[in-house]
Structures are given as structure tokens and as C-alpha cells.
N, C-alpha and C positions, 0 to 999 in steps of 0.2 A: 607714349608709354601706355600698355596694355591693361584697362583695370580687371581686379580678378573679378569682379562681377559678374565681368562680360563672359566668364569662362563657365560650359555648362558642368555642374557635378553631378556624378553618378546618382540617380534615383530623382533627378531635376524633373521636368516639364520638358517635353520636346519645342525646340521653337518653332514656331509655325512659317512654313514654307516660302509663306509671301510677303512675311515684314522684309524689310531693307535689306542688307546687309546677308544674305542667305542666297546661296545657289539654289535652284531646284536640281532632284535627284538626277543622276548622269541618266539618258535615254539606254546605253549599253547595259547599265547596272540592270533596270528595269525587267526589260527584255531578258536578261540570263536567270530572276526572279520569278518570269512568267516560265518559263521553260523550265525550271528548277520546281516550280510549284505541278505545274502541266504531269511532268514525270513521277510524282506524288501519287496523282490520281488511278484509280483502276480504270483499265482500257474499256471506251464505251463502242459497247456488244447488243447487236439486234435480239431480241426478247425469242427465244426458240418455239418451237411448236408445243414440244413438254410445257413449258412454263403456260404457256396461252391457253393451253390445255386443262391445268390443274389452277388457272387465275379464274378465268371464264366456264367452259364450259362442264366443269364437276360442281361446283354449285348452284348452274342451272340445271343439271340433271337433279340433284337434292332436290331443289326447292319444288321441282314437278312432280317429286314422287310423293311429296308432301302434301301437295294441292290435290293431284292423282288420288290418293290415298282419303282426303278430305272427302271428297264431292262422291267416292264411291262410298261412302258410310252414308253421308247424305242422302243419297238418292236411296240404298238399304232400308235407312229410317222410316223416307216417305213412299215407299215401293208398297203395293197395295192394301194402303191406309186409306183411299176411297172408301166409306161405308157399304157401295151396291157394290162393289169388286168382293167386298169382304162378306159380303152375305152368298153371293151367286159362288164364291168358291167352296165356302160351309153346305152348299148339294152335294160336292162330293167329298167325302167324309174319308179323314186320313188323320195320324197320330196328333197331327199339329189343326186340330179343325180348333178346339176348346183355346188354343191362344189367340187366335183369327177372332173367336167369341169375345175372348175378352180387351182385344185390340180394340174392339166396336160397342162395347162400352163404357170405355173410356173415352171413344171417341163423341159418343152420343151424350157424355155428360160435360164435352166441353159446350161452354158458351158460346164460340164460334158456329157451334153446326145444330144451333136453339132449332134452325129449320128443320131440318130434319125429325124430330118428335110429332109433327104430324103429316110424314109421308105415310101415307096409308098402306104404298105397294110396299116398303120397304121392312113395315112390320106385317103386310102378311107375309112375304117371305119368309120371314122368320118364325111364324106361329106356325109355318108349315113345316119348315126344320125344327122345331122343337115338338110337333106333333109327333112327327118320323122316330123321331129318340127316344119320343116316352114309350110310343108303341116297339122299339125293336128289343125292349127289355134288357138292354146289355148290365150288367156290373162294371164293368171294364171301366178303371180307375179315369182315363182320358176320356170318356164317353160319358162320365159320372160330371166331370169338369166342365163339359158341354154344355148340359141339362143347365149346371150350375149358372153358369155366363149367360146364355141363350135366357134363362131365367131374367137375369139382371137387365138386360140388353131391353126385354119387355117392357119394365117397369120402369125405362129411360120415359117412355112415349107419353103422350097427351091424349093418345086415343084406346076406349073403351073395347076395342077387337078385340083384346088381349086378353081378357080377363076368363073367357073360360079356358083358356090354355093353360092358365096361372092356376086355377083352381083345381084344373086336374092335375100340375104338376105338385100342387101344394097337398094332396090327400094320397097321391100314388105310394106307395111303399111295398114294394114287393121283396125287397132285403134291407138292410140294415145301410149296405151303403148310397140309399136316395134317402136317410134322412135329409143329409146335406140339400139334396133338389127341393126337401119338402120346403125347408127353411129361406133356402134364396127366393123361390117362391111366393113365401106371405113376406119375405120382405119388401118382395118388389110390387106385391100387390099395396103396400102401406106407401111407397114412393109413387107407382100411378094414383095412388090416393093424391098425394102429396097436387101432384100435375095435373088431375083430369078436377080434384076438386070435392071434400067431402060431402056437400050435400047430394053432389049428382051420383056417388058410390052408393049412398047411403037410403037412395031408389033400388037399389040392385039385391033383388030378394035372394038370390042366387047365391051371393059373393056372403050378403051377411048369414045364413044359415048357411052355410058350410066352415065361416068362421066361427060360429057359435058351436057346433059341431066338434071340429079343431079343438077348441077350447076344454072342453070337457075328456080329451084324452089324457091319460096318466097312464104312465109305468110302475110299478111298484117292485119291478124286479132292478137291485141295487147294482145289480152289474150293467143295466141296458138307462141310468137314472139320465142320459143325455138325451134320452128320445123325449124328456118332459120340455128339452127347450121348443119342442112345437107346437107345446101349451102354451107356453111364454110370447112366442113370437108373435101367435093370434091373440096373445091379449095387447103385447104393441100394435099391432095393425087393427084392433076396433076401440083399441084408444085415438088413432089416427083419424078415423071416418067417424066415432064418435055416434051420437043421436039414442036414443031412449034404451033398444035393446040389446044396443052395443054397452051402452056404459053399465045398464040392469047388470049385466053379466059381468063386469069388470071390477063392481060394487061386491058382488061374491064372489070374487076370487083375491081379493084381497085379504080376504080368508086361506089363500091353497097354502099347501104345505111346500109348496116350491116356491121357494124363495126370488126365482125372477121373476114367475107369473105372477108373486103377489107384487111385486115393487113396479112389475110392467103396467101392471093392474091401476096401481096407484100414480103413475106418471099420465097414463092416461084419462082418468078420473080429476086429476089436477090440470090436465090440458083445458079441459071445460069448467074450471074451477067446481068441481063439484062437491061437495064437501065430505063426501064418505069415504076421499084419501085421505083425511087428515091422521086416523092412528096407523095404517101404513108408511106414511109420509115420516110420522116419527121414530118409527124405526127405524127407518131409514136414515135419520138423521142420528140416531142412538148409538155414539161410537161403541160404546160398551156389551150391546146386545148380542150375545155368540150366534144367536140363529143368524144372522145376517152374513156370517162365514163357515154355517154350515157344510160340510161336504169337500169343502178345501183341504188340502191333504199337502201343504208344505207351507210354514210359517210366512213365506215369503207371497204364496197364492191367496190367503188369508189378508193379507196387509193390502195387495191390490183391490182385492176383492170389496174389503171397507170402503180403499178410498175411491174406487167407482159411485158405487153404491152412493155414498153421500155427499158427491160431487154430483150425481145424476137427482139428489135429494131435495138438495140445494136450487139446484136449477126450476125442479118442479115445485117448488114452495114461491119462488120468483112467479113464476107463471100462474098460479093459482091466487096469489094477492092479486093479479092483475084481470084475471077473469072470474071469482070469486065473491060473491056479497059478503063475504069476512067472517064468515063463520068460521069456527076454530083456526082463526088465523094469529090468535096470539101464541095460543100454545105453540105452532112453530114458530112464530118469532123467538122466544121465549128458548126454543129446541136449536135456535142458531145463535143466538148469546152465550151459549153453553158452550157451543162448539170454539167458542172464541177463543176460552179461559182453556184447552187441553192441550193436550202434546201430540196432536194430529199437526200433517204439514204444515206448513206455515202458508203454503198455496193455496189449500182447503179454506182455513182460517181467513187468509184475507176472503176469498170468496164468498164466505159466509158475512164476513166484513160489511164489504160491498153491497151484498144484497139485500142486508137489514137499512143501508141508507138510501139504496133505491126504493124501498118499499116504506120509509118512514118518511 
């Protein structure tokens, strides 16, 4: 008698194949499964040439044009970025000479090429093409850019050649548009300071009487008042070099009625902690003082204008407690306590911060 146990019901467990009592599946069934399943499938087809075409070889054409594309920028970049390429091409003088200039002084103030500041051939080359320029007298806006860079390019080096090229670049003025030369000039006369070393500049009778020179020019005519920044800039560069008749002169001019020369005045007077920045120094530091944003002519040039000023104020009072025997050194402390408690930046303020605990 059959028990129903034994009977499988719908939704059961299949019995597995190899207990006792069980056929395995007929072989015919199998086989008409396989060939039933077989017919199911889509017919397998050799891969065409299209297909191999757009699998493979269209994304190796991309990815070459990409690379192609790549290494032609690269090589662009560093295409003649040689310094002596980039001077021997500045002999022949063409629209793109002034970017060439200024390629090579940024070249000259990387780290990497520290050698190059005292190749000697390599700046006279260049004293020679800036010689060429001053002499050809042009205005011509790109030849004006020249001067400019050619300038800068000088004042990379650690050698003294340069210097009377600088000085004739720094005093030339035959129109209005080589102020700009006069000024890259003494700046770059204050960076070979920086390089060759102020006491060895400050041998150089030449360099300092023409600064001193420099210094004593004023405009008084209100429309031309930017030609006084070449008052200003020689009193940064003999704040730079610094020594008896540089700072004599930097000591009256903290007096000028131009307000960078007098502040240039007083950064460098505080360079050598001297003590006859200190009421320059506090104006400088005097948020409230309107001379110190005289001449700015939009609310917004005014507000920079301050917080240069007594970020650059700030800085010089740091340096002057450090090189100073402390003469009037409270009254600025005193002038950056103040600054703490206003509603100037909160970046000023820390700065001032800062340097009252660096110096206490």
C-alpha cells in the first residue's frame, strides 16, 4: 500500500537524483533539452571588420591624438626657454622681443638656474641689448616693455656690470612713457642690491649720488603727480643699501609731501632700526589719518590704499624692534594695541596681533 508521503506535492523539494528509488533523467529527453536550449541562442558570428574597427582601432587613434596633442604643448612650453637662446634671439628685435625679456626673468629668478646670476657673458649680453634700446629712443609701447623686462632681467644677477646701465636707464626720460623704465630700473637697482650686497653697493659713489639726485625730483604739476613715484622708488632702494648718506636723506624725506616717499622713507630708516621713523611709522600705523589716502579717487582705492600702508607699517615696526635700541619703540607698540580694538580687517588686526607678541 502506497503512503501518501511518498507522493511529491506541488511546490515540494525536488528529489535528488541518486537516492534509491529514483530513475535518472531519460538520455533522449536530455539531448532534445540541449538542442531545444541550442535553438534559443543567437547564431555565433565572426566579429566583422567594422566592429574590430570601431572596438580597437578608433580609440587608439583618440587616445594618440591626445598624447600627440600633449607632448606638442610640452615641447611649445619648453621651446626656447634656454636663457642664452633667449638673449641671442632679443639681437634681433621684433614685436614679441619684450615677452622673450620677460620669459628670462622669470627664468633667472627661479631657483633652479641660482647659476646663471653670475654668468658674466650672459649679462653682458644683455647690458648690450638694453644699451641698443635706450639709445634707439623709441616710445613704441612694445619696445617701452623691453626697457621694462631687460631692466628686471639686470637686477636678477650678482654681478656689479650692470649697474651703470641701470643708472642710465633709471634717470633717462625723454617722454612720459620711460617713466615706467625709469622705475623698473631703481627697482632692480634695490634687488642687485639685495644679491651683490649692501655694503659693496654702498662703495659705489656713482650709484649713490644719482640716487640722492633721484630723490630730490618732484612734480608739482597735478596731472603728471605719478612721475613723483620716482621719488618714492629711490627712497626704497637707499633704504635698501642703506649707510650714513643714504638714510641722512631718507631722515628728510619723511617729511615729503608724497606720501609713498615719505612711508618708503620711513620703511627704510626702520630697516636699520633708526629711530627717526618712528613719527612716519605712526602714521602709518594711524588708521584714521586722511593724508595717508590722499590722492585716491574711489572709496574702494582709499580702503586698499590704508590697508597696504599699515600692513607694510606693521611689518616695519617688527623689524625696527629688532634692529633698533628702542627708542620710541613703545609709542608703536602702543600704535598696534590700537589697532587691535578697530574695525580694520580682522587680517591686519591679527597681524598686528602677532607682532606685538613677537616683540614682547
Amino acid at each position: 500500500m502506497s503512503n501518501d508521503n511518498d507522493q511529491r506535492k506541488p511546490g515540494s523539494s525536488p528529489v535528488d537524483p541518486d537516492s534509491p528509488g529514483e530513475d535518472p533523467p531519460h538520455e533522449d529527453q536530455a539531448a532534445k533539452a540541449a538542442d531545444q536550449a541550442a535553438k534559443e541562442l543567437p547564431p555565433v558570428e565572426a566579429p566583422s571588420a567594422a566592429f574590430l574597427l570601431q572596438l580597437f582601432l578608433i580609440p587608439m587613434i583618440i587616445v594618440s591624438i591626445v598624447v600627440t596633442v600633449w607632448l606638442m604643448f610640452s615641447w611649445l612650453a619648453h621651446m626656447g626657454t634656454d636663457p642664452r637662446d633667449l638673449v641671442r634671439d632679443l639681437g634681433s628685435l621684433n614685436k614679441s622681443s619684450w615677452q622673450k625679456a620677460w620669459t628670462l626673468s622669470n627664468l633667472l629668478r627661479d631657483s633652479e638656474n641660482d647659476a646663471l646670476k653670475d654668468d658674466e657673458e650672459l649679462v653682458g649680453d644683455l647690458i648690450q641689448v638694453l644699451e641698443k634700446e635706450l639709445e634707439s629712443g623709441s616710445f613704441d609701447p612694445a619696445r617701452i616693455r623691453l626697457r621694462i623686462f631687460l631692466s628686471h632681467c639686470l637686477g636678477e644677477f650678482r654681478l656689479q656690470s650692470s649697474i651703470p646701465t641701470l643708472l642710465k636707464a633709471a634717470t633717462l626720460e625723454r617722454d612720459l612713457a620711460e617713466v615706467d623704465v625709469r622705475l623698473a630700473a631703481l627697482e632692480s637697482l634695490a634687488k642687485l642690491t639685495q644679491n651683490v650686497g649692501a655694503e659693496k653697493m654702498r662703495g659705489r659713489d656713482d650709484l649713490i649720488e644719482t640716487l640722492l639726485s633721484i630723490s630730490r625730483l618732484r612734480e608739482d604739476n597735478p596731472t603728471l603727480q605719478h612721475r613723483n613715484e620716482i621719488r618714492s622708488v629711490a627712497a626704497y632702494t637707499l633704504g635698501v643699501i642703506g649707510g650714513p648718506r643714504s638714510l641722512d636723506r631718507l631722515a628728510q624725506m619723511t617729511l615729503d609731501s608724497y606720501t609713498n616717499s615719505r612711508f618708503n622713507a620711513a620703511t627704510g630708516l626702520a630697516r636699520y632700526g633708526d629711530p627717526r621713523a618712528v613719527n612716519a611709522l605712526l602714521q602709518m600705523l594711524n588708521p584714521d589719518d586722511p593724508m595717508v589716502v590722499a590722492g585716491e579717487k574711489t572709496p574702494q582705492a582709499r580702503v586698499n590704499k590704508r590697508s597696504m600702508v599699515i600692513r607694510n607699517g606693521i611689518r616695519a615696526v617688527e623689524v625696527f624692534a629688532r634692529k633698533g635700541t628702542g627708542e620710541g619703540l613703545e609709542q608703536l607698540l602702543a600704535a598696534l594695541e590700537h589697532i587691535k580694538s578697530t574695525n580694520l580687517p580682522v587680517a591686519i588686526k591679527l597681524q598686528a596681533k602677532e607682532t606685538l607678541l613677537k616683540i614682547r
